[in-house]
C-alpha positions as CSV (number, residue, x, y, z in Angstrom):
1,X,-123.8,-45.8,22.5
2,X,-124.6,-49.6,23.5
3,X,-127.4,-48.6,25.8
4,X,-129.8,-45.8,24.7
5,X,-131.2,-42.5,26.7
6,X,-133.5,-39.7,26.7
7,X,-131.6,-36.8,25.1
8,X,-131.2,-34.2,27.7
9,X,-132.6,-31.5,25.6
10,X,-136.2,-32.8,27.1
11,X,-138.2,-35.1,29.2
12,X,-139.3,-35.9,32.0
13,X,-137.2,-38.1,32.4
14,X,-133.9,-36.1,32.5
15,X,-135.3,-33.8,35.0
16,X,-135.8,-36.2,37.4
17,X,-132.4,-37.1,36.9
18,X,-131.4,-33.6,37.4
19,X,-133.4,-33.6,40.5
20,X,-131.6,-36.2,41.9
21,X,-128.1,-34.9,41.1
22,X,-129.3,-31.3,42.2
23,X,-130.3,-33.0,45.8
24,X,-127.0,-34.7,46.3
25,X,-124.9,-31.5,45.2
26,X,-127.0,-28.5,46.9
27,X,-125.4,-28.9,50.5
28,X,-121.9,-29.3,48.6
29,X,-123.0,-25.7,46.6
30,X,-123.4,-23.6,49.7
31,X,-119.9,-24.6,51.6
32,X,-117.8,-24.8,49.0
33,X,-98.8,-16.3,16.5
34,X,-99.9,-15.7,13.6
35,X,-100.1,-17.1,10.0
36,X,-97.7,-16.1,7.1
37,X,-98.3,-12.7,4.9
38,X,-99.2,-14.3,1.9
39,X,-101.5,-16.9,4.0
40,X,-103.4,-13.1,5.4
41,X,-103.1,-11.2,2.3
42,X,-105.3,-14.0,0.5
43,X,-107.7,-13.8,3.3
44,X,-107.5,-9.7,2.7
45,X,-108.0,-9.9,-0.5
46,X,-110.9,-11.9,-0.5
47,X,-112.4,-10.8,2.6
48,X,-113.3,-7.5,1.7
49,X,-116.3,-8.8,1.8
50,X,-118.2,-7.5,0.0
51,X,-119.1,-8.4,-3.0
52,X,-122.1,-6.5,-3.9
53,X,-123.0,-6.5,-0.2
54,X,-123.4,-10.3,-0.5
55,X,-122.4,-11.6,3.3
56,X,-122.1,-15.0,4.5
57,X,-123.1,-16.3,7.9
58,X,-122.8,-19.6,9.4
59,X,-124.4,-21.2,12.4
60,X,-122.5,-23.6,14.4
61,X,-123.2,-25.7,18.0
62,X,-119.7,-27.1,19.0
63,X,-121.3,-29.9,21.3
64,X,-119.7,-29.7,25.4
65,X,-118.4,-33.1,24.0
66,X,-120.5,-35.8,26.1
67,X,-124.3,-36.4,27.4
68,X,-125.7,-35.6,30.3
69,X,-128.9,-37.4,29.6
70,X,-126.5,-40.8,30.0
71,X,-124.5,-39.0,33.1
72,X,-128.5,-39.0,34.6
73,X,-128.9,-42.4,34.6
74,X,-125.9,-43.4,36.4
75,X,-126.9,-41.6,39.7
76,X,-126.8,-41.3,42.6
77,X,-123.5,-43.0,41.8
78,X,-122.3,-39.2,41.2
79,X,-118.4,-40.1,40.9
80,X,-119.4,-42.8,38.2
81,X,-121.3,-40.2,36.1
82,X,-118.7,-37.5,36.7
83,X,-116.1,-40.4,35.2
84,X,-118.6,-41.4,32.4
85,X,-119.2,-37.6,31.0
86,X,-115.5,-37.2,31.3
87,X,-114.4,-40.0,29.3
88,X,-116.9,-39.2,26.9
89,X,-114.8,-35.8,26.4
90,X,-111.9,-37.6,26.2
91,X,-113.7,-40.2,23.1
92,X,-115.1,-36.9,21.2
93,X,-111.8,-35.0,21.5
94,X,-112.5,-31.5,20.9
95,X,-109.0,-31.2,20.2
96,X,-109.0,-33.5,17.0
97,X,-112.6,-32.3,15.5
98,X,-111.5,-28.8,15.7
99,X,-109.7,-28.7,12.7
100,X,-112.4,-30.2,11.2
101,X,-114.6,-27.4,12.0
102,X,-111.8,-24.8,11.0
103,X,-112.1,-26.8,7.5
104,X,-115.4,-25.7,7.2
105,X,-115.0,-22.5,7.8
106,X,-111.7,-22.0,5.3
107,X,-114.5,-23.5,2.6
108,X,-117.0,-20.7,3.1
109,X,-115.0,-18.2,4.8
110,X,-118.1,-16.4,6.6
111,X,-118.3,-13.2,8.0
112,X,-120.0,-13.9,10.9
113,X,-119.7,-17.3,13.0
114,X,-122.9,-17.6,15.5
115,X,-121.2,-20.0,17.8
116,X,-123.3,-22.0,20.8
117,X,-122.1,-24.2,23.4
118,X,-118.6,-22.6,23.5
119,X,-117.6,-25.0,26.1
120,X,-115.2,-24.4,29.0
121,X,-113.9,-27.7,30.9
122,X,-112.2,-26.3,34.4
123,X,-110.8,-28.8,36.8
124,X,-109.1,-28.6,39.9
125,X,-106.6,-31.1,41.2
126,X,-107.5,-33.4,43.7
127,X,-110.9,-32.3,45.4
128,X,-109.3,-28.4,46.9
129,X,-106.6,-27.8,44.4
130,X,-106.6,-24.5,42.8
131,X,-108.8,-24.4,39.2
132,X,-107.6,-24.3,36.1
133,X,-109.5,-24.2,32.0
134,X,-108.8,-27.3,30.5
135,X,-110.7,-27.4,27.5
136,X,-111.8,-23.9,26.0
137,X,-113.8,-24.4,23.0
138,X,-113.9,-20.9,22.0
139,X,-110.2,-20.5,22.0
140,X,-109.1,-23.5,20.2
141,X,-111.7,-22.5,17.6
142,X,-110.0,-19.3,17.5
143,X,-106.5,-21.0,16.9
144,X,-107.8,-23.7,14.6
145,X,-109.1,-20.9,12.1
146,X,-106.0,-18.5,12.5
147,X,-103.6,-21.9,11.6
148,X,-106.1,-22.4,8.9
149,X,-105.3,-19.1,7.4
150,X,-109.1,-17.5,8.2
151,X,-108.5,-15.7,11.3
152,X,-111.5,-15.0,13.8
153,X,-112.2,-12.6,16.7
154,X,-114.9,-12.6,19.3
155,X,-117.0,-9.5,17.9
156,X,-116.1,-6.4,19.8
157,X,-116.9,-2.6,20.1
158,X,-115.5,-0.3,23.0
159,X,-114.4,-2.9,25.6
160,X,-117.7,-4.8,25.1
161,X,-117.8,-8.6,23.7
162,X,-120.3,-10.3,21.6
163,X,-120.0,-13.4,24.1
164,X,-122.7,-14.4,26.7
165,X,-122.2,-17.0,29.3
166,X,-124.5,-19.4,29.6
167,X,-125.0,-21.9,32.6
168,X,-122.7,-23.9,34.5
169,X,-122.1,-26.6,36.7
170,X,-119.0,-26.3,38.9
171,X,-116.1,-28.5,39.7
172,X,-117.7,-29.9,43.0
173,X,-114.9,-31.7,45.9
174,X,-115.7,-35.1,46.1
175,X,-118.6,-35.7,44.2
176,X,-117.3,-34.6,40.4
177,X,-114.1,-36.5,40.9
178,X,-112.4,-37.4,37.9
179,X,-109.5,-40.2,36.7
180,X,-107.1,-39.0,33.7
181,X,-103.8,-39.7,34.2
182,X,-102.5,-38.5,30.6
183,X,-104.4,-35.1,31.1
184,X,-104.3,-34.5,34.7
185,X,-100.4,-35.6,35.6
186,X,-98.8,-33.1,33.9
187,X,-101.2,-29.9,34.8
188,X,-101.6,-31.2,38.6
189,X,-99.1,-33.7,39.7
190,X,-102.1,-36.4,40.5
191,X,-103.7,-39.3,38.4
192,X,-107.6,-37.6,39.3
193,X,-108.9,-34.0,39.1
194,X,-112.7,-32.5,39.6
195,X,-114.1,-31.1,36.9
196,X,-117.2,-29.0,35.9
197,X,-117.9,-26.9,32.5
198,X,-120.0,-23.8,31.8
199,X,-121.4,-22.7,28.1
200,X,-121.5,-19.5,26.2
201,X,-122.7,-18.2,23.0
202,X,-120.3,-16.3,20.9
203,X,-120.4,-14.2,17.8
204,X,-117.8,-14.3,15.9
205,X,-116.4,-12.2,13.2
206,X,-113.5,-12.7,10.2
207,X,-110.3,-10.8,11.5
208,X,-110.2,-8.7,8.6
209,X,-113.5,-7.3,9.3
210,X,-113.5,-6.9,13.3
211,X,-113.1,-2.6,12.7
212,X,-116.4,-2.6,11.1
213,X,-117.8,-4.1,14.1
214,X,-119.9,-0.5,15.8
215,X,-121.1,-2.1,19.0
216,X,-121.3,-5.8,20.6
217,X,-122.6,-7.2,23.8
218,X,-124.3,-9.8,26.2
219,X,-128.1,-10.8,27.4
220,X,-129.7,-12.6,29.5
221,X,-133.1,-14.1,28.8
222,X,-135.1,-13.6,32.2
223,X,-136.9,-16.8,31.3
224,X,-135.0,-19.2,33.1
225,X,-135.3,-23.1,33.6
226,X,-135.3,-24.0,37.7
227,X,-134.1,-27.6,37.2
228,X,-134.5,-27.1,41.6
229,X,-135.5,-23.9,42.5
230,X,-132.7,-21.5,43.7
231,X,-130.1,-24.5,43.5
232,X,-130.0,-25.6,39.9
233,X,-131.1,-22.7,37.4
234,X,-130.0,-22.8,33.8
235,X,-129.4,-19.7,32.5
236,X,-129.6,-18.8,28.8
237,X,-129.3,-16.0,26.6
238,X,-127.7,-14.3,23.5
239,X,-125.1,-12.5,22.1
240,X,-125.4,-9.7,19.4
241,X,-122.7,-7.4,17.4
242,X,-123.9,-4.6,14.8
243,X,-121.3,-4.4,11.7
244,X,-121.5,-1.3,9.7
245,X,-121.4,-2.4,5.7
246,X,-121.6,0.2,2.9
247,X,-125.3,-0.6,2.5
248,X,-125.8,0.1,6.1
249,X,-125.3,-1.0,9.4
250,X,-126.7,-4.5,10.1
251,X,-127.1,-6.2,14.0
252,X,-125.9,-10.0,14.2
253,X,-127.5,-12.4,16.9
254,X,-125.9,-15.5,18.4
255,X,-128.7,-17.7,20.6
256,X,-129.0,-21.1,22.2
257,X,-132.5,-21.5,23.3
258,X,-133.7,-23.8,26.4
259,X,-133.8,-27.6,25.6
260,X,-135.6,-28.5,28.7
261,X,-139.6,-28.7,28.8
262,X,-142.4,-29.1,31.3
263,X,-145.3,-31.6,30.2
264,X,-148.6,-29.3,30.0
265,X,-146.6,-26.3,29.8
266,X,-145.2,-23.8,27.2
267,X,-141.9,-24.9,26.7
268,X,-138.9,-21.7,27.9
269,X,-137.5,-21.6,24.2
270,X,-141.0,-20.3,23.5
271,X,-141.0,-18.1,26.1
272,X,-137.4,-17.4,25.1
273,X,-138.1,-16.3,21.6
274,X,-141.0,-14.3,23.1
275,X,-138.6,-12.0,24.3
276,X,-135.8,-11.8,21.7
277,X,-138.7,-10.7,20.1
278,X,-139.2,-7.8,22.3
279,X,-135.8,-7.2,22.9
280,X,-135.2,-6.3,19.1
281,X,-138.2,-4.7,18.8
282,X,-136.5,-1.2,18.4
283,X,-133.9,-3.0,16.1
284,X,-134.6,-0.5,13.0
285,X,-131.6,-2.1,11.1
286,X,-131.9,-5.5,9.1
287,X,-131.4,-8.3,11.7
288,X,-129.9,-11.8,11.3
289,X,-130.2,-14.5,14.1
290,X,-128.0,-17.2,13.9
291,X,-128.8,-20.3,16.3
292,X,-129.3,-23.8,17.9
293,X,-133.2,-22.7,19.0
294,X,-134.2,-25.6,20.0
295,X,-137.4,-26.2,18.4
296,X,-138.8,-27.9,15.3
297,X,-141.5,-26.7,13.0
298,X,-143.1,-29.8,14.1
299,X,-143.5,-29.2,18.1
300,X,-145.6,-29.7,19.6
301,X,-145.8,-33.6,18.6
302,X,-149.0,-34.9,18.2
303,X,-150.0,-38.8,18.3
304,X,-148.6,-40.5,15.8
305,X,-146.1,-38.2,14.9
306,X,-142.3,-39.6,15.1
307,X,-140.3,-37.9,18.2
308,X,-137.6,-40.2,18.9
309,X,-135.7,-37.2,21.0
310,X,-138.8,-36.0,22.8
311,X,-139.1,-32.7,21.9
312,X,-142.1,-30.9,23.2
313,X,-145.5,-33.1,23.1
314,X,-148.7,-31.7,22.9
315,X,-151.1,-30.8,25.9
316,X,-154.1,-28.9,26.6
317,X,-151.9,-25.7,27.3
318,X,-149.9,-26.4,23.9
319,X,-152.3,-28.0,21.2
320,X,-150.7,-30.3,18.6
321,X,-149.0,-28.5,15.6
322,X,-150.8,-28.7,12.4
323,X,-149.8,-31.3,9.6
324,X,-148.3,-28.8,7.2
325,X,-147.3,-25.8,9.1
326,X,-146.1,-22.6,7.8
327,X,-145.5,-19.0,8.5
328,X,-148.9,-17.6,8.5
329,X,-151.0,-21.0,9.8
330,X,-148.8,-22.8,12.3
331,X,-149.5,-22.7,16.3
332,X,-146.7,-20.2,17.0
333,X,-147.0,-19.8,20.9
334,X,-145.4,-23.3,22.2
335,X,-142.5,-22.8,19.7
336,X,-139.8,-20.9,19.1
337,X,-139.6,-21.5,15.3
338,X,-143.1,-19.8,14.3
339,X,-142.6,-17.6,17.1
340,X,-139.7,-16.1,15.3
341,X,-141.2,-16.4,11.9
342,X,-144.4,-14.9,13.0
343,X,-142.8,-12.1,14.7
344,X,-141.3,-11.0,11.3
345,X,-137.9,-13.5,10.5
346,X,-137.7,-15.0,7.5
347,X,-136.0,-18.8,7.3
348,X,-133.0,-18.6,5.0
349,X,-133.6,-21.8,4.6
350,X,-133.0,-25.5,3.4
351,X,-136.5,-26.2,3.9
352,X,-136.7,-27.4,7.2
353,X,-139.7,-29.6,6.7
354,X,-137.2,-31.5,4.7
355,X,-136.1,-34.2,6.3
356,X,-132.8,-34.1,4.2
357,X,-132.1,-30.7,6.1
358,X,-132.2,-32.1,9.4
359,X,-130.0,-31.1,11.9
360,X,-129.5,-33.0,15.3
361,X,-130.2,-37.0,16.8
362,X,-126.9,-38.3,16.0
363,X,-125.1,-40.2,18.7
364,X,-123.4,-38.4,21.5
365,X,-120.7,-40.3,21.0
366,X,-120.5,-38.9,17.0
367,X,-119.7,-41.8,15.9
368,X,-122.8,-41.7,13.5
369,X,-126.4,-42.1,14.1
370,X,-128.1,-43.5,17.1
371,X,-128.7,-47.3,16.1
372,X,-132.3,-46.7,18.1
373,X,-133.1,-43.4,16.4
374,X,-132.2,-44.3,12.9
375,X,-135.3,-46.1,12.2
376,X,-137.3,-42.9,12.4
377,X,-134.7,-40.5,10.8
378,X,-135.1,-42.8,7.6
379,X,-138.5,-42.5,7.5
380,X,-138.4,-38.8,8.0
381,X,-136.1,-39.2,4.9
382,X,-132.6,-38.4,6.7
383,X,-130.2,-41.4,5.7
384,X,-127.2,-39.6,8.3
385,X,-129.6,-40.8,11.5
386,X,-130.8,-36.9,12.4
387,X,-134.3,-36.6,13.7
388,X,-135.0,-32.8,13.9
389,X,-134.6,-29.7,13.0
390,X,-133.0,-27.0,15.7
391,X,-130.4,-24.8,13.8
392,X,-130.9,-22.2,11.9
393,X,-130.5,-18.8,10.1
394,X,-133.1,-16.2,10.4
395,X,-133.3,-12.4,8.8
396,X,-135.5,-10.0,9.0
397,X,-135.6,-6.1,8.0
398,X,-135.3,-6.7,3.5
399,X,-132.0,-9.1,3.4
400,X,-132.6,-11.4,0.7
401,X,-131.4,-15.0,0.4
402,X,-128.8,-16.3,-2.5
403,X,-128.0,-19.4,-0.9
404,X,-128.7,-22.0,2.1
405,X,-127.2,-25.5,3.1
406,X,-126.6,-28.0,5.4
407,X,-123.0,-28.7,6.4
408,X,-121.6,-31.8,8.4
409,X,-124.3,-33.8,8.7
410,X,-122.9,-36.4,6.2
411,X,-122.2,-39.7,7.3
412,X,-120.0,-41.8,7.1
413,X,-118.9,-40.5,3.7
414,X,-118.6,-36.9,4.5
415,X,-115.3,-34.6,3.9
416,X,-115.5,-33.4,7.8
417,X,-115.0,-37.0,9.3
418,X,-112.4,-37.9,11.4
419,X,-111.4,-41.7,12.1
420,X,-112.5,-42.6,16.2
421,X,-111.7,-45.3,17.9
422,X,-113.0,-46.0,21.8
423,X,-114.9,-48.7,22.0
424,X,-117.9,-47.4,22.3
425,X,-117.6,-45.6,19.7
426,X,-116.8,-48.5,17.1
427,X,-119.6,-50.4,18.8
428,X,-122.4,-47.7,17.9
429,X,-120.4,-46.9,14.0
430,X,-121.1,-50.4,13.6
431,X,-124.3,-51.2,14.4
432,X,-125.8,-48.1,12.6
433,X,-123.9,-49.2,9.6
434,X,-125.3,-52.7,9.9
435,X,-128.9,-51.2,9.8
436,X,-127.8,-48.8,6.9
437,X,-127.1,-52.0,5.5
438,X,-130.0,-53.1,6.0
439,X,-132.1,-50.8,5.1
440,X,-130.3,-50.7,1.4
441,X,-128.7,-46.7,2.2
442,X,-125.1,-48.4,2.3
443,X,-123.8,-51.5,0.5
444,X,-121.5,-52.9,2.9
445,X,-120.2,-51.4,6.8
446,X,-117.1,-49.1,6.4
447,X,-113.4,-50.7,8.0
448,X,-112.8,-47.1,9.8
449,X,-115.1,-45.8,12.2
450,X,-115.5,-42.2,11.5
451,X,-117.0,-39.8,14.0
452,X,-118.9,-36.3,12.9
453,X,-117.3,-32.6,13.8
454,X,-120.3,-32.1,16.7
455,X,-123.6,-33.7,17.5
456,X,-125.3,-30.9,15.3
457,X,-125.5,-30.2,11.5
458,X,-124.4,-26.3,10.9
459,X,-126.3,-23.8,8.7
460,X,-124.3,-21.4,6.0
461,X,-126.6,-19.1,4.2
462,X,-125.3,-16.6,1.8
463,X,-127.1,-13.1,2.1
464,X,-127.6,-10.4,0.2
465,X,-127.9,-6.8,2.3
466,X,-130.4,-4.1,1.6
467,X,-129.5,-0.8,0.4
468,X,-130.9,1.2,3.6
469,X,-127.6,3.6,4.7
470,X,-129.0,2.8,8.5
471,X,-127.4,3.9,11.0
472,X,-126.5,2.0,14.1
473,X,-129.8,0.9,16.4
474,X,-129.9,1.4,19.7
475,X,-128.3,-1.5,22.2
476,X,-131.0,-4.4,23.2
477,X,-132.7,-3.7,26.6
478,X,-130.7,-4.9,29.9
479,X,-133.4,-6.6,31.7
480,X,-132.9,-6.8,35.7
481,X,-133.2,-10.2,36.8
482,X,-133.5,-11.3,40.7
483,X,-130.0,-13.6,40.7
484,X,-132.2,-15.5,43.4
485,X,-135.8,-15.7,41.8
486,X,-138.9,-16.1,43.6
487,X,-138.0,-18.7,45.3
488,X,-135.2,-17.8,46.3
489,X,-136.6,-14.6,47.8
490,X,-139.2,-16.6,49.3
491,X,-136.5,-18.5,50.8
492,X,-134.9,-15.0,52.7
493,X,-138.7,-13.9,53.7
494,X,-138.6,-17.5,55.2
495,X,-135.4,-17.2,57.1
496,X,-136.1,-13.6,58.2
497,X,-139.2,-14.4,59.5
498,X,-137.5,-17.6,61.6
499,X,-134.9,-15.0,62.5
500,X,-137.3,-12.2,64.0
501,X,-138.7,-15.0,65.7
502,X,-135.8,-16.3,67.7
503,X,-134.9,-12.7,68.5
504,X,-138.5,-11.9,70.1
505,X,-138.5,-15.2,71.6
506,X,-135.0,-14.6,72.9
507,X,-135.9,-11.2,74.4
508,X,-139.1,-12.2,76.1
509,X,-136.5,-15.1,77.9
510,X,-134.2,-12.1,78.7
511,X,-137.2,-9.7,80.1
512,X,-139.5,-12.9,81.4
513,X,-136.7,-15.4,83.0
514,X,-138.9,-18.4,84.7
């Protein structure tokens, strides 16, 4: 992108940004076919899995397809940001890097997809007209990978889906106002629509292996980011499957963890992870958590340590991480990572100290790295421009590791590229190139501009199950959580009270006239 911004994942920043969009939109809030036999029987035959109980698993963020972080800085000019994000949608067309991620998958044919920000783009026409999905991640996912000849279902087990929704924010009259003629002619007869998306985590599994699946579901994390209290709360959670295998039964997570942070405080992924923990603490069968968790090994960042996307810092309530962190030393209780790995995961790895394994800080666009972030991913040692690590395989409960990579985070030589071409786009390829250049990592800018699948790296990690004939666990806990919050019912006590009051003060008129 020509002019650079916080990422949204943290910052203060972005939150007063959100502040400011939450303020102009809270008063708006209240009033308002199949593949071919022989295509299937290949997948069959070399789906039934299970070769030696050796399972795959891959991790995968889609990306909602533009940055909100940039959105931010256009307000209060609201229609201008709605228009920006939009045509950022339009730039990273889901629709084209689809395939691309459907590629992958026909490469490694996993058993288990963890998918996060399984984006939904609803619009309505005009600013009243009825709504209508535009974009549905999930689903063209779903279609990309049946075309492809690997067909995938949401995990699924007596009615129940391994698919939690995430937050949202809704197609809002007047003030998320859109222009698309191409997309928004033919659905609603007018040049402009308003638009809004919501997120989900889903957990997917390969078609040929959905019967095994013995019980799936939904949670929410109480834990809950108040971007405004009671008006703009971002909701997170996870969604989990259990899959019975001849060596025993063995429960599958799916998680995006919080992004957003609070200088001097512990940051909700930690909080978060805290209670996925305790959620799967009566898990007695080998677990796997596949996610975007968002946090490094290295958060909190101490002085002098790079943090070009301004993940968590450190404060007196979160002290600096230590220089060489690992399972049994590092500061676990500001970050999700070693709380995890303390709390019995293992990483199945690449090494995510590496900076070769690196998974996120390319350019929202995807049109390579972030000209103003590149400098620190090379000397992190990433060449591809990405700046941390968030993604990730975990496993607890015996399962033993064969294998571990990094996919799509290759550029702009990788297999999963696909050629781009808005402006902005070309303008960011080339000016990243130009300091690849520079810097001696490439000998001369590429002609095409190439754009990456999403704006994270994905994790594939080949496992190997225990022999332990378990039977299925009991379900996660459903935790009850106020849809209101504190403030929220602070807010009721509030207008009670004001409403008692104007009755008593109404009656003593009625029995006391002057």
């Amino acid at each position: 992108m020509p002019t650079p911004a916080a990422p949204s994942r943290s910052g203060p920043d972005a939150i007063l940004g959100a502040v400011l969009l939450v303020v102009l939109l809270s008063g708006l809030l209240v009033a308002l076919a199949g593949v071919g036999a022989s295509a299937q029987e290949d997948a069959d035959a070399e789906g039934e899995v299970l070769d030696g109980e050796t399972v795959t698993v891959m991790a995968r963020n889609l990306y909602l397809g533009a940055d909100v972080a940039i959105a931010l800085d256009l307000l209060p000019d609201m229609p201008a940001a709605a228009q920006f994000m939009w045509e950022q949608v339009a730039a990273t067309d889901f629709d084209v890097r689809v395939e691309l991620l459907a590629a992958e998958v026909v490469r490694d044919r996993p058993a288990v997809i963890g998918l996060q920000e399984a984006t939904r783009w609803r619009c309505r026409g005009g600013n009243l007209g009825r709504i209508e999905t535009v974009f549905d991640f999930t689903a063209g996912f779903l279609d990309a990978t049946r075309a492809a000849g690997v067909p995938y279902v949401i995990a699924s087990a007596d009615g129940d889906l391994a698919l939690q929704d995430g937050y949202r924010i809704p197609a809002l009259p007047f003030l998320s106002r859109v222009q698309d003629p191409v997309t928004f002619e033919p659905r609603f007869g007018t040049d402009t629509a308003t638009c809004g998306f919501d997120l989900a985590d889903a957990l997917l599994v390969r078609e040929d292996l959905a019967e095994r699946v013995v019980a799936a579901g939904g949670r929410s994390f109480s834990d809950r980011y108040a971007v405004v209290p009671t008006v703009l709360v971002i909701d997170r959670g996870y969604a989990w499957a259990d899959l019975a295998f001849d060596s025993g039964t063995v429960r599958f997570v799916t998680t995006h963890l919080e992004a957003l942070w609070d200088p001097g405080e512990v940051p909700h992924s930690a909080r978060q992870a805290r209670q996925l923990l305790d959620d799967l603490a009566d898990t007695t069968t080998p677990v796997v958590v596949l996610g975007d968790i968002n946090a490094d090994p290295r958060d909190p960042r101490g002085t002098g340590v790079p943090n070009p996307a301004l993940q968590p810092e450190a404060s007196e309530a979160c002290p600096a991480q230590l220089a060489d962190p690992t399972a049994d030393t590092a500061l676990a209780g500001c970050n999700a990572y070693w709380t995890l790995r303390q709390g019995g995961f293992d990483d199945a790895g690449p090494d995510p100290l590496d900076g070769a394994n690196l998974t996120w800080g390319t350019g929202a666009e995807l049109a390579g790295p972030e000209p103003l972030r590149l400098e620190a991913a090379l000397e992190m040692g990433n060449p591809y421009g990405f700046t941390d690590r968030l993604d990730y395989v975990l496993t607890r409960g015996g399962i033993e590791v064969e294998d571990a990579r990094i996919i799509g985070n290759r550029w702009p030589d990788g297999d999963d590229l696909w050629t781009c071409d808005a402006p902005t786009q070309v303008a960011t390829a080339r000016a990243a190139a130009e300091a690849l250049v520079a810097a001696g990592v490439l000998e001369r800018v590429p002609e095409e501009t190439r754009c990456l699948p999403t704006d994270h790296a994905g994790v594939v990690a080949e496992l190997a199950l225990p022999q332990t004939g378990a039977e299925a666990a009991p379900p996660p806990p459903t935790r009850w959580r106020s849809p209101i919050g504190v403030w929220g019912a602070a807010g009721l006590l509030l207008l009670g009270a004001l409403v008692w009051w104007l009755i008593r003060r109404r009656r003593r008129r009625v029995e006391h006239p002057r």
